[in-house]
C-alpha positions as CSV (number, residue, x, y, z in Angstrom):
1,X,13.4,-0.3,53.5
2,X,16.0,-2.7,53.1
3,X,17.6,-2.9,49.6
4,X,16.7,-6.6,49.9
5,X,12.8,-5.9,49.5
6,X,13.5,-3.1,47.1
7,X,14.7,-5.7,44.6
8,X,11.7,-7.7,45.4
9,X,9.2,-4.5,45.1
10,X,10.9,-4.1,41.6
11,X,10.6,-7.6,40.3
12,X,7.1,-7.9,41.0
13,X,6.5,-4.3,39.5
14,X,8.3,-5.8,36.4
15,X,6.2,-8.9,36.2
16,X,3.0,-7.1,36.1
17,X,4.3,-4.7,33.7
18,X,4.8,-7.7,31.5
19,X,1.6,-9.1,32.6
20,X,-0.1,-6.2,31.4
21,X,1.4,-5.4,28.2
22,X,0.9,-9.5,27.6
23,X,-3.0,-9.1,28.3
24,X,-2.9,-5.7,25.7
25,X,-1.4,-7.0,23.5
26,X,-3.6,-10.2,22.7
27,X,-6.7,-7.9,22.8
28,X,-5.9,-5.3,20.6
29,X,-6.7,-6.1,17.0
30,X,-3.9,-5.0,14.6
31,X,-4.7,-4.2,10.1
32,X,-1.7,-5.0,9.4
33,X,-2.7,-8.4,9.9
34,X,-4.2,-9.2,6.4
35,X,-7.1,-12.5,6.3
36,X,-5.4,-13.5,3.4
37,X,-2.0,-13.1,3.8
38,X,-1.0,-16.6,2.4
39,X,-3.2,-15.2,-0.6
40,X,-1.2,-12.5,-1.2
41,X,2.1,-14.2,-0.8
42,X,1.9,-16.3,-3.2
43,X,1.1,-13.2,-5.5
44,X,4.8,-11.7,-4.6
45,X,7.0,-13.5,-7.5
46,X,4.2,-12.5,-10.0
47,X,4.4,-8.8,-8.5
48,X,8.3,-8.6,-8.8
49,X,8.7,-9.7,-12.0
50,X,6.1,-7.6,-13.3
51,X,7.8,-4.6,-11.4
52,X,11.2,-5.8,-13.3
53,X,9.2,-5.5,-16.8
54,X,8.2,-1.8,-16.1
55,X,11.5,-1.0,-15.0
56,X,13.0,-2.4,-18.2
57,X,11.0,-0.8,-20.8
58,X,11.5,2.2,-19.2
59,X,8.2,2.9,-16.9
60,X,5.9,3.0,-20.1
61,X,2.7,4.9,-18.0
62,X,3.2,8.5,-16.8
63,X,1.2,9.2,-14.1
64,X,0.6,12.8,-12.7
65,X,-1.8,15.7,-11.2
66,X,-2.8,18.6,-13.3
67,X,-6.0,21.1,-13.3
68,X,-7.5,18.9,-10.2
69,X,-7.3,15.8,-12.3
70,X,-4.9,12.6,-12.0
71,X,-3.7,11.6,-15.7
72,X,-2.6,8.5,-16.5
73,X,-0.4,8.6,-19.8
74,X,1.7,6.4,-22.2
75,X,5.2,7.5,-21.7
76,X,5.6,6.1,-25.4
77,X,3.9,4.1,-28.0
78,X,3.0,1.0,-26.2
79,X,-0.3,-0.2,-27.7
80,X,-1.4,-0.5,-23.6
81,X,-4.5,-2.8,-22.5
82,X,-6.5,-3.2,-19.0
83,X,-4.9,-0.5,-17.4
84,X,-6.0,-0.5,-13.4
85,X,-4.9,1.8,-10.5
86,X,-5.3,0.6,-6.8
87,X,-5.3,3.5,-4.5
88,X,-4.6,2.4,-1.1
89,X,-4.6,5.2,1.7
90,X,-1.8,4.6,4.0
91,X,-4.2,6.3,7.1
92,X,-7.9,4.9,5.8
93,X,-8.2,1.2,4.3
94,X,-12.0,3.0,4.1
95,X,-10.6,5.4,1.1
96,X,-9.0,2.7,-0.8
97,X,-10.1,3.3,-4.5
98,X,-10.1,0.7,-8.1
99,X,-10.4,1.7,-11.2
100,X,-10.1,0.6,-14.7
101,X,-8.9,3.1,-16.6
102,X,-8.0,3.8,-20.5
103,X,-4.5,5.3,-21.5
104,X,-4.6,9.0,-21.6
105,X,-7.6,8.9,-19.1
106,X,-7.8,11.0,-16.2
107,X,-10.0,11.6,-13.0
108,X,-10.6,13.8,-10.4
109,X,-9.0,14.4,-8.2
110,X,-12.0,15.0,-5.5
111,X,-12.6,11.7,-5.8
112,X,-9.9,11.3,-3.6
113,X,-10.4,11.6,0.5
114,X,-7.5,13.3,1.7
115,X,-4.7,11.3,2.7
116,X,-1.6,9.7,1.4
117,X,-1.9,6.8,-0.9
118,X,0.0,4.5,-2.5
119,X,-0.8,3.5,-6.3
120,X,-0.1,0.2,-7.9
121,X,-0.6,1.4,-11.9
122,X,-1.1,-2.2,-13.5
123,X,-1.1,-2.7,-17.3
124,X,-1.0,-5.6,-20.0
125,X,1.8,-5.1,-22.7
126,X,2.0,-8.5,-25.4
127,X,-0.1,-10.4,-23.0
128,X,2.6,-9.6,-20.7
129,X,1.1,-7.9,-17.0
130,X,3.3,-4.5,-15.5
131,X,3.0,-3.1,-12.1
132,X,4.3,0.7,-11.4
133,X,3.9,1.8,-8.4
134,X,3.9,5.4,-7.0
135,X,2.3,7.7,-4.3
136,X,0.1,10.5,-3.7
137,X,-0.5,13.0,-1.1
138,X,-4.2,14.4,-1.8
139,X,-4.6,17.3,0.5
């Protein structure tokens, strides 16, 4: 074989490489592809700024695990409304979790599917929305 047609055998080898991954690509169907994604961008400014608030007063909710249940507590006295945790489980959107909660309210923890989450903690100070956000490994 001449390296003439070896070029050639490895040219056409590459375009039906790209051919292939071209045709895979188009069919496979991706999640992290929201439906509303122009939905949720316009939510983004709102989300920063409320992450800014939490950081300046100091991350007013204290969120943690004890005796299988998952607290969520004022770190001081902020008089707290509409407190809601969104769990979202980084291996199965089908575990995702809501909940409105109470300061000082727990849960358990079995409520839980294993997995790791990520938790957006979002609260109402003075008419004023917070977002913390943390994660959780349930195993």
């Amino acid at each position: 074989m001449s390296f003439r047609n070896a070029v050639i055998i490895a040219m056409i080898a590459f375009v039906v490489f790209i051919g292939y991954m071209v045709v895979v690509i188009t069919n496979e169907s991706s999640e992290l592809i929201a439906e509303d994604y122009y939905e949720q961008e316009q939510t983004i400014d709102a989300d920063m700024a409320a992450k800014q608030r939490a950081q300046d007063a100091g991350f007013p909710i204290r969120f943690s695990a004890q005796h299988g249940k998952l607290l969520f507590d004022a770190a001081r006295q902020f008089k707290i409304k509409q407190l809601h945790a969104s769990f979202m489980c980084y291996n199965d959107k089908n575990s995702d979790l809501e909940l409105d909660l109470k300061v000082g309210s727990s849960f358990p923890v079995a409520q839980l599917k294993k997995g790791n989450y990520t938790i957006d903690i979002r609260y109402q100070i003075k008419g004023e929305t917070y977002l913390q956000q943390t994660t959780y490994l349930r195993k």
